[in-house]
C-alpha positions as CSV (number, residue, x, y, z in Angstrom):
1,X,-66.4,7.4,26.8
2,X,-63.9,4.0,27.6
3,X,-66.2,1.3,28.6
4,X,-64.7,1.2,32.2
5,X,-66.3,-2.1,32.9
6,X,-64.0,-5.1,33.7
7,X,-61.7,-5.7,31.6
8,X,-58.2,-7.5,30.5
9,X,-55.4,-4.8,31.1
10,X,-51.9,-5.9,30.1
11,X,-48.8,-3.5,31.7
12,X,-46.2,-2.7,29.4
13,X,-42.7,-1.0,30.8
14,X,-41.6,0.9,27.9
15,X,-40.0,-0.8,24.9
16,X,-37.7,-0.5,21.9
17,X,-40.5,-0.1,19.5
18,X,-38.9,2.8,17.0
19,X,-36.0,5.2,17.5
20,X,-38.0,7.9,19.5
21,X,-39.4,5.7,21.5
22,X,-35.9,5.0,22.6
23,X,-35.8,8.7,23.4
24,X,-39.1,9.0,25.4
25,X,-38.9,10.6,28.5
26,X,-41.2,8.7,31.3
27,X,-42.1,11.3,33.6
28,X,-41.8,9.4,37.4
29,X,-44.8,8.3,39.2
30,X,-42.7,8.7,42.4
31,X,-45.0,12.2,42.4
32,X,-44.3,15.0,45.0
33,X,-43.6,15.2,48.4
34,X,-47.0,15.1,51.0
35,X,-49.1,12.9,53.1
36,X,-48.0,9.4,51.0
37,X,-50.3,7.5,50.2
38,X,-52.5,4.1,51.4
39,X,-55.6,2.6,49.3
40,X,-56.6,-0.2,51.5
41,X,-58.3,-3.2,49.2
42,X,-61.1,-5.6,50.7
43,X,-61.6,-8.6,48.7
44,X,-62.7,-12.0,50.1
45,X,-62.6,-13.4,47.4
46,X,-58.9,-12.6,46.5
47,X,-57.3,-14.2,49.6
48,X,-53.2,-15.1,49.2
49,X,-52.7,-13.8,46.4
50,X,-51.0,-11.0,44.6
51,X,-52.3,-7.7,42.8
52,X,-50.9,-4.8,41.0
53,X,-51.0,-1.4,40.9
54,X,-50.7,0.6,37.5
55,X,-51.3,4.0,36.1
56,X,-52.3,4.8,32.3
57,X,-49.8,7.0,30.6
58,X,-50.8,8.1,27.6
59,X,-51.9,4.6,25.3
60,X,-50.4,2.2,27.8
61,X,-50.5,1.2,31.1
62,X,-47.3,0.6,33.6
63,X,-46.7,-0.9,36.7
64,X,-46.6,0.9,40.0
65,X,-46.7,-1.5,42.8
66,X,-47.4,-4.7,43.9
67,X,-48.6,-6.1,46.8
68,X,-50.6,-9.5,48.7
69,X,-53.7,-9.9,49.7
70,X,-53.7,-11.9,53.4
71,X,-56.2,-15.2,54.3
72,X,-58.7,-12.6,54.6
73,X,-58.5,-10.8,51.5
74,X,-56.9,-7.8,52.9
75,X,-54.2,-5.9,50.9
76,X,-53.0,-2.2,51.0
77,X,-51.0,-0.1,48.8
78,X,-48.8,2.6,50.7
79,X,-46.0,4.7,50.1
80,X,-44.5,7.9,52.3
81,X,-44.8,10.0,48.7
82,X,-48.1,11.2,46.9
83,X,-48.8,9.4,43.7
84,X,-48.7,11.3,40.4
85,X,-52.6,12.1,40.3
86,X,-53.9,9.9,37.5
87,X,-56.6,6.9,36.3
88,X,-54.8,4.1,37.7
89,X,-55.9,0.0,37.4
90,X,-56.0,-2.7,40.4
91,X,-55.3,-5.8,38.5
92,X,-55.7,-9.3,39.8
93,X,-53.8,-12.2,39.4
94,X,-55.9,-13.2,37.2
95,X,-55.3,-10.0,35.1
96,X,-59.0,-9.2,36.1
97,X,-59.1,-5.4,36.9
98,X,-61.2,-1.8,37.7
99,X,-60.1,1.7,37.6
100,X,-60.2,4.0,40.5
101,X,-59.0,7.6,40.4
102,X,-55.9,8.8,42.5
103,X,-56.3,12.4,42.7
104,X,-55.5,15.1,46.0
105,X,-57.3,12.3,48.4
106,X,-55.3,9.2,48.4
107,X,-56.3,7.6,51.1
108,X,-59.0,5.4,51.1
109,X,-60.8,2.2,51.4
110,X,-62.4,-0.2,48.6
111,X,-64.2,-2.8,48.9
112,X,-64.8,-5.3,46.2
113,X,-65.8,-8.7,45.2
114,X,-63.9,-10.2,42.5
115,X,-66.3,-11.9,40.5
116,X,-68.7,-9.2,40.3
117,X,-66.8,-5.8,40.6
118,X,-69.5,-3.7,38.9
119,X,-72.1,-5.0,41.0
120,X,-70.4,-5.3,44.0
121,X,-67.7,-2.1,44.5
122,X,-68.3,0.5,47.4
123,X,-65.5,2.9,48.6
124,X,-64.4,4.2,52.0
125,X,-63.5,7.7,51.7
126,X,-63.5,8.9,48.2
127,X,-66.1,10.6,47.2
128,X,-64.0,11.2,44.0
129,X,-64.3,7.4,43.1
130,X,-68.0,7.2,44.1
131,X,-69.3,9.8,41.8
132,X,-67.2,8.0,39.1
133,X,-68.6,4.6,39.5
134,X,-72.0,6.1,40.2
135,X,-71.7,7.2,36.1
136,X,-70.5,4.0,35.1
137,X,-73.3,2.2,36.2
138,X,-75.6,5.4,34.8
139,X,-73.4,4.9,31.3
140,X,-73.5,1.2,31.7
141,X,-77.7,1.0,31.9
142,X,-78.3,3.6,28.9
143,X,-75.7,2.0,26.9
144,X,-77.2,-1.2,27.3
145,X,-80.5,0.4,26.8
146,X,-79.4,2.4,23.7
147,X,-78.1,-1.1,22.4
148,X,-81.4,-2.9,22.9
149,X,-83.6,-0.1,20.9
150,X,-80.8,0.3,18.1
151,X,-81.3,-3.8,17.5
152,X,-84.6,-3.0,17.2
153,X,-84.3,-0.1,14.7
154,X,-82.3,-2.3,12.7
155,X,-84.8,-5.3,12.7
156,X,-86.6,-6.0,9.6
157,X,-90.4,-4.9,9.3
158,X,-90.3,-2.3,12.1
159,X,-93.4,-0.2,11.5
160,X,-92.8,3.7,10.6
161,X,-94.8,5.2,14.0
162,X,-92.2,2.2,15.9
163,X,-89.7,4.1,14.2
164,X,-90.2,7.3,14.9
165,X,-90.5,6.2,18.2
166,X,-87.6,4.4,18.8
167,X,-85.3,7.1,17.1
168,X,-87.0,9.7,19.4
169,X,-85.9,7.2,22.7
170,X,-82.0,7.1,21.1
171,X,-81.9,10.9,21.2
172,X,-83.6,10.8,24.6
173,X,-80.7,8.6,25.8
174,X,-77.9,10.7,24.4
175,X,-79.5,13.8,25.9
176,X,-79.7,11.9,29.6
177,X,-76.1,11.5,29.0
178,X,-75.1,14.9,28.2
179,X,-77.2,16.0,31.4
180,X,-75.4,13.4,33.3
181,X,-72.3,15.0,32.4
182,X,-72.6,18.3,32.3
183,X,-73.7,17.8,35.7
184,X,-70.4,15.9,36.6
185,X,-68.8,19.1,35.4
186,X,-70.4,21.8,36.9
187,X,-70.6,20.2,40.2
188,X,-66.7,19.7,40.3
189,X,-65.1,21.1,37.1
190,X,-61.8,20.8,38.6
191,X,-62.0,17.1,39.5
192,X,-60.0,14.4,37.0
193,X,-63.5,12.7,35.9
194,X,-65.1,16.6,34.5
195,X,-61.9,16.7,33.1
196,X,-62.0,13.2,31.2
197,X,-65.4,14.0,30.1
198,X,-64.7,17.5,28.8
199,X,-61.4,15.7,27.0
200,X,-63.3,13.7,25.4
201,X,-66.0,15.5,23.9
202,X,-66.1,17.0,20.1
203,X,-66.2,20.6,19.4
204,X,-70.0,21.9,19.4
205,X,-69.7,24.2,15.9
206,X,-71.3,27.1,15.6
207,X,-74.3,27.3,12.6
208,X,-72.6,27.9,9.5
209,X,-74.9,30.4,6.8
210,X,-75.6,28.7,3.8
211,X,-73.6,29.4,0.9
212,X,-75.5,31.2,-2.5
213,X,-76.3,28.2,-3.7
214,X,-78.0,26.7,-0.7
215,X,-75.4,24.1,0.5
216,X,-73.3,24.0,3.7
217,X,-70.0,25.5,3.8
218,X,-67.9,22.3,4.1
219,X,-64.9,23.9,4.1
220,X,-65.2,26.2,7.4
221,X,-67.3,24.2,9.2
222,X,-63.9,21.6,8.7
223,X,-61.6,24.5,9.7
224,X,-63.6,25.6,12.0
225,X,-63.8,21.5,13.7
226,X,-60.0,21.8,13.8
227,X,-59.2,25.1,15.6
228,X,-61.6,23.7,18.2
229,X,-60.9,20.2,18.3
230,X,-58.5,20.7,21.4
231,X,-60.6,23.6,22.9
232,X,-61.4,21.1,26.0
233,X,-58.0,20.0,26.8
234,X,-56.5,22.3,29.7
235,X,-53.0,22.4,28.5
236,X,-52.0,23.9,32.1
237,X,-53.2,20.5,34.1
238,X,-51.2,17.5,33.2
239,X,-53.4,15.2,34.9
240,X,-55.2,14.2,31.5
241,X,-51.9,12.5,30.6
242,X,-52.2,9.8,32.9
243,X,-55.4,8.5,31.3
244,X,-56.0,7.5,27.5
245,X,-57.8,10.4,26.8
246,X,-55.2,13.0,25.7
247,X,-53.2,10.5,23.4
248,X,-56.4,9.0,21.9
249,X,-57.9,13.2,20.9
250,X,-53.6,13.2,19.1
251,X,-54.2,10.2,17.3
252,X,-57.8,10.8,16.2
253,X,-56.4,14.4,15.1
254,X,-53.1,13.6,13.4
255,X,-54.4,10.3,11.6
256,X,-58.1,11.1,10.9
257,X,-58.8,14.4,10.7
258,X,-56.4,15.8,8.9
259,X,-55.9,15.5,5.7
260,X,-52.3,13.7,5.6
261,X,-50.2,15.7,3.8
262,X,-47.0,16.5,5.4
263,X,-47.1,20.1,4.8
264,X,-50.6,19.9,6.6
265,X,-49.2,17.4,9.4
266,X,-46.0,20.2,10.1
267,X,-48.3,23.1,10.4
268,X,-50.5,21.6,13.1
269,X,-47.7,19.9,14.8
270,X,-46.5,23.3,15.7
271,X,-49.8,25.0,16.2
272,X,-50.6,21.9,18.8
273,X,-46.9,21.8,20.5
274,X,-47.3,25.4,21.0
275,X,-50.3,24.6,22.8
276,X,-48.6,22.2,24.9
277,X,-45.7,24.5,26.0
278,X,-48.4,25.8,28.6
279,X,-47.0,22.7,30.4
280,X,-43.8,20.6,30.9
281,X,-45.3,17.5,30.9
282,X,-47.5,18.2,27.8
283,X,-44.6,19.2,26.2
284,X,-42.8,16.2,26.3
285,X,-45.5,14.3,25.6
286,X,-46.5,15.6,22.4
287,X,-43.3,16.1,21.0
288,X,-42.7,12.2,21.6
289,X,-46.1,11.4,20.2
290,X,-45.4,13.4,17.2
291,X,-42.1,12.6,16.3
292,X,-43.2,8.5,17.0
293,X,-46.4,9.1,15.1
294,X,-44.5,9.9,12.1
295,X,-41.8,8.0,12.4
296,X,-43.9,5.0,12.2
297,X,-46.5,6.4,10.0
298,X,-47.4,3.9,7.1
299,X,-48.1,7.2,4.5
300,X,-45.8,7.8,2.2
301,X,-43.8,11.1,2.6
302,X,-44.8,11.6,6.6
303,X,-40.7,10.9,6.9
304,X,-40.6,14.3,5.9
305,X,-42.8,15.4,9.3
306,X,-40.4,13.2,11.3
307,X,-37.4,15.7,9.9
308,X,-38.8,18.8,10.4
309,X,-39.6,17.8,14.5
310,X,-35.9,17.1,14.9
311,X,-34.6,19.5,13.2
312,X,-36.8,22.2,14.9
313,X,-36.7,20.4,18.2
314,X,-34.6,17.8,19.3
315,X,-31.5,19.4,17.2
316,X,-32.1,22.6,19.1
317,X,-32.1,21.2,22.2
318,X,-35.8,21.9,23.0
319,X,-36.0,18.5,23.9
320,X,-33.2,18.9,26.7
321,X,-34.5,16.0,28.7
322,X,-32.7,13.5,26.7
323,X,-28.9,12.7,26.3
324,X,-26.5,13.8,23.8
325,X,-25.7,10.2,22.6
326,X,-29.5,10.0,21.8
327,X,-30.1,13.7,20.6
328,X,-27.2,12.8,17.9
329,X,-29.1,9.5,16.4
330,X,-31.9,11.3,16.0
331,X,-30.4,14.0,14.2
332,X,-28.3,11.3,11.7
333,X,-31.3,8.8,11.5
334,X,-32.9,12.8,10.2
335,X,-30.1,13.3,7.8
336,X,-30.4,9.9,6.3
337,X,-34.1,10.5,5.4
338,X,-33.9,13.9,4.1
339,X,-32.1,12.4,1.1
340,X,-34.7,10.5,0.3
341,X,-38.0,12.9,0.9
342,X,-40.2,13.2,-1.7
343,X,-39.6,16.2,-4.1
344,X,-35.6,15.7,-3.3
345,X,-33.1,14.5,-6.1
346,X,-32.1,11.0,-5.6
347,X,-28.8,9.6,-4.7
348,X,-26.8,9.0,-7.5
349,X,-24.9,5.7,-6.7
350,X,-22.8,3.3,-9.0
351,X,-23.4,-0.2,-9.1
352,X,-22.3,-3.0,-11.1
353,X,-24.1,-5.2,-14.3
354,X,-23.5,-8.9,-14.9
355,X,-20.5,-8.4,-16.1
356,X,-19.0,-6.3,-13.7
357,X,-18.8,-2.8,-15.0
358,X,-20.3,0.1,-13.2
359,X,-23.6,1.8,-13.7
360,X,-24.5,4.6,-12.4
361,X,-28.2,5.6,-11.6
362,X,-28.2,8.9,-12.6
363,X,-26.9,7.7,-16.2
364,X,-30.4,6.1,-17.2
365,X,-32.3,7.8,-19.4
366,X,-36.0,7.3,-18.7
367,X,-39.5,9.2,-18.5
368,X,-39.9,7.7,-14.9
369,X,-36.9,5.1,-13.5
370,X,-38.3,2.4,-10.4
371,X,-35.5,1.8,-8.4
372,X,-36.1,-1.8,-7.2
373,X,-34.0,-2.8,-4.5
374,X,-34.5,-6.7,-4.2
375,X,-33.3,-10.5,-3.1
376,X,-33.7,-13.6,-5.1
377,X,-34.7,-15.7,-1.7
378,X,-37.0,-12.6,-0.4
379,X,-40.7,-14.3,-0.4
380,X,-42.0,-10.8,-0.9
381,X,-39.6,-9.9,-3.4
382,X,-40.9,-13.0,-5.4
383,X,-44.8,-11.6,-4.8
384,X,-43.9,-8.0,-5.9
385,X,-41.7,-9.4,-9.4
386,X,-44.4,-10.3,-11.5
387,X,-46.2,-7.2,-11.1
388,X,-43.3,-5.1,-11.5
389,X,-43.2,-6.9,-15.0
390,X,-47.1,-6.5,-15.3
391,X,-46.5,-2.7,-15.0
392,X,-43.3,-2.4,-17.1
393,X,-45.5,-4.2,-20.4
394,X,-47.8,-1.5,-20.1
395,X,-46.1,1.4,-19.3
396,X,-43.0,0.5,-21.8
397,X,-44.5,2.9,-24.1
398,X,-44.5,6.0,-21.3
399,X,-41.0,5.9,-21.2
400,X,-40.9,3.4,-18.0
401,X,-37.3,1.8,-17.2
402,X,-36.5,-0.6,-14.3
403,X,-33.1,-0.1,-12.0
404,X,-33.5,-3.7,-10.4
405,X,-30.3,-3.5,-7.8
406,X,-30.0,-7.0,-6.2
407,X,-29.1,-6.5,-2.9
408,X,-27.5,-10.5,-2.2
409,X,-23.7,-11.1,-1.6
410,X,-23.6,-14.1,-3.7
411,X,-23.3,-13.2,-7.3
412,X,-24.0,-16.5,-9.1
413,X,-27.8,-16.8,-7.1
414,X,-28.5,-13.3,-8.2
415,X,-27.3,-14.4,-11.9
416,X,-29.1,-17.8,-11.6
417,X,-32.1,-15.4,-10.5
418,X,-32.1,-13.5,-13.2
419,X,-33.7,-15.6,-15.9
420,X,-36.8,-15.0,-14.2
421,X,-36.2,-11.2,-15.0
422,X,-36.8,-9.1,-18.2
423,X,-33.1,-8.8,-19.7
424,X,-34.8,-5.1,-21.2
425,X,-34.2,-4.0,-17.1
426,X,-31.5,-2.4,-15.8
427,X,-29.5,-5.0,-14.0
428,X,-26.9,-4.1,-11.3
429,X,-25.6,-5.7,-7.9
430,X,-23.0,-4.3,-5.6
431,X,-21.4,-7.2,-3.6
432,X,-19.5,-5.7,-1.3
433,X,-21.3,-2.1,-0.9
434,X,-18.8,-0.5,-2.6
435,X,-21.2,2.2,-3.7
436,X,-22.8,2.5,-0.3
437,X,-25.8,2.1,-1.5
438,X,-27.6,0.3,1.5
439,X,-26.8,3.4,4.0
440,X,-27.6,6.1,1.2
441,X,-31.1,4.3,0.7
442,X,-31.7,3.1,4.1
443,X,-32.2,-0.4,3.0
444,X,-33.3,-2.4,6.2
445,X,-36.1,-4.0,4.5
446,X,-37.0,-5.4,0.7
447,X,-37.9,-5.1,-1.6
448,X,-38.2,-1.5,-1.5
449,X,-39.7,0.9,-4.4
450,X,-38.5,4.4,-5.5
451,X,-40.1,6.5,-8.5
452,X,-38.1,8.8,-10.4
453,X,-39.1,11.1,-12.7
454,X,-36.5,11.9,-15.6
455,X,-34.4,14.7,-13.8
456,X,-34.6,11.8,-10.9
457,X,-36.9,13.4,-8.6
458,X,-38.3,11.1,-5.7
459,X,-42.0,10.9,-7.0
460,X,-42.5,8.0,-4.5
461,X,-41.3,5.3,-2.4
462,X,-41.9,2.9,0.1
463,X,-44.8,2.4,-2.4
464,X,-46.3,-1.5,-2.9
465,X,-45.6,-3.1,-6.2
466,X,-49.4,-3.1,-7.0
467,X,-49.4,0.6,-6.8
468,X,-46.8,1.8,-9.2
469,X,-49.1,1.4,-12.2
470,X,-51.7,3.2,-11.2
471,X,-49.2,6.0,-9.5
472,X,-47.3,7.0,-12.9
473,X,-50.7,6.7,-14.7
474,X,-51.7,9.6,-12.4
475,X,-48.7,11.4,-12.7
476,X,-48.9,11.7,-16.6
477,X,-52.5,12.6,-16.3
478,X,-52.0,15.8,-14.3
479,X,-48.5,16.9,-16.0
């Protein structure tokens, strides 16, 4: 589980940080109509001063309120409207902070002192918040504990019976824990901590028989890990969104456990967003978390995951919350990448050699073409050249030719450039974008890489300099 112990907390109101993000959806915190709300904070040590109220949504926390402390360290937080139930932060001035949990009760008392908030935090009416800190000082002294004996374990010249021992005392721990939690749960399984704990738990497989020749069946105890992996979200409560827990069990899934191949990545996508139709909330929230996910997904070909999601659900108007204006650049920002997923024919486009005359990509013959999009005065550019060249001397032989397209509006510092460049490359620049070219390959950043095989199949792209060797090597090993 989090380390709920003090802690830094930064609040974040939602920013431009890729084109879906633009489209997220941030569900209110104004919550429903009922008693209000009133959390009453004593803190002597916090006289005239301000402090914040935030809630956790998903990965990031935003601010709800804000509020003074008086000379006697008295501050409230109030509001005729419920709060959107939720693990929500006090934060300090200082940025200093604690969690408390805002579920049906919401009014009550805490009491705190500053500099010692673990040590010193009681609460008025919230037997919701006690239980909670009771476990985080119970997870707080075994995790301490556990630390100590594995520093021990790890010391040099520990005798075997020590060993043994210690080892014994870390499963000891990890089994207090699980008690510790399963009590939590049974004694309230509909309260927000038994569901943060059951979020966060792994699936408990099943024994797998051995296979004929003795060893374990890898493969469906993996596929049996994944069709449990969400088994302990409750994709009926949306509660779990306002606290890390759900976005940290998508990111684990969708960027360590499986395997990432888009195909793989689509196919679970769906499986998990039909999962999440259960709810509203979940809804929106995974859609956005998938589509961002691979939107800004550093793997090569995941574009092709960010297509299918809005084709299949923010063209269709599944995703109805957001406005036309914002439906339709999604849709064209889809259409300019599925020209360039992998397995696709590239764009042909015409460019123009030293000497002006046009040359058109699909016109080179070659075993595998890199389309090098690149600037004279790019630093990176300048890093990536020489192995380019590195790559081209070795791979000559396989058939390998070089569509370097300069991508400056000066001609004579790309010609001046030039001597630096194999005159065996195919040389082009296209001033004035005649061809288009910087739409049809989405050029907002250089240099950028594209493999081609001889029918001028995308084999790859967005792929570092340093990789294309080894790539093509590949790719004639397995034809």
């Amino acid at each position: 589980m989090k380390n709920y112990d003090t802690m830094k907390v930064k609040l974040f109101l939602p920013g431009i940080v890729s084109l879906v993000a633009l489209t997220f959806w941030m569900l209110s915190c104004q919550g429903m109509a009922g008693e209000g709300h009133r959390i009453e904070l004593f803190v002597a040590d916090k006289a005239d001063s301000e402090t914040y109220l935030a809630y956790h949504y998903g990965n990031r926390q935003y601010l709800q309120d804000t509020t003074f402390f008086d000379a006697t360290g008295f501050a409230v937080f109030e509001g005729a409207e419920n709060l959107t139930r939720g693990l929500y932060l006090i934060v300090f001035d200082d940025d200093n902070s604690f969690e408390v949990i805002i579920d049906d009760n919401q009014h009550f008392s805490v009491y705190v002192t500053a500099e010692d908030i673990m040590g010193s935090i009681r609460f008025e009416n919230s037997p919701e918040n006690d239980v909670f800190y009771s476990y985080l000082h119970f997870i707080t002294e075994k995790t301490r504990e556990r630390r100590q004996v594995d520093e021990e374990l790890r010391a040099q010249g520990v005798a075997r019976d020590r060993q043994v021992t210690l080892q014994n005392r870390m499963q000891e721990l990890d089994t207090l824990v699980r008690e510790k939690q399963n009590q939590i749960i049974a004694d309230d399984p509909n309260s927000l901590l038994a569901i943060i704990l059951l979020g966060q738990r792994e699936p408990e497989l099943p024994e797998f028989p051995p296979l004929p020749d003795g060893s374990q069946d890898t493969d469906a105890m993996y596929r049996m890990y994944k069709s449990m992996f969400f088994e302990n979200i409750d994709f009926t409560d949306p509660r779990i969104l306002f606290t890390p827990v759900y976005h940290s069990r998508l990111s684990v899934y969708f960027n360590n456990v499986l395997i990432q191949n888009p195909d793989t990545i689509i196919i679970e996508a769906d499986r998990i967003l039909e999962k999440a139709r259960a709810n509203d909330e979940f809804f929106r929230y995974t859609i956005w978390f998938l589509a961002n996910n691979a939107e800004r997904s550093q793997i090569m070909g995941m574009d092709r995951v960010f297509v299918h999601l809005i084709d299949n659900y923010y063209a269709t108007g599944e995703v109805y919350w957001i406005d036309e204006e914002r439906r339709q650049r999604l849709v064209q920002r889809a259409d300019n990448m599925r020209r360039l997923l992998i397995g696709n024919t590239a764009p042909n486009i015409t460019i123009f050699d030293t000497e002006d005359r046009p040359v058109s990509l699909h016109s080179i013959e070659a075993e595998y073409l890199i389309v090098y999009f690149w600037d004279s005065e790019c630093a990176f550019c300048r890093q990536a050249a020489p192995v380019l060249k590195e790559a081209y001397r070795n791979l000559r032989d396989e058939g390998i030719q070089i569509f370097a397209i300069n991508t400056e509006t000066n001609k004579n510092r790309w010609l001046n450039a030039l001597k630096d460049y194999p005159d065996t490359w195919v040389h082009g620049q296209d001033v004035t974008n005649r061809s288009g070219f910087r739409e049809i390959y989405d050029i907002f950043a250089i240099p950028q890489i594209f493999i081609l095989n001889r029918e001028k199949q995308i084999l790859a792209k967005d792929i570092g300099p340093e990789h294309v060797e080894r790539f093509i090597r590949q790719v004639i090993l397995t034809q």
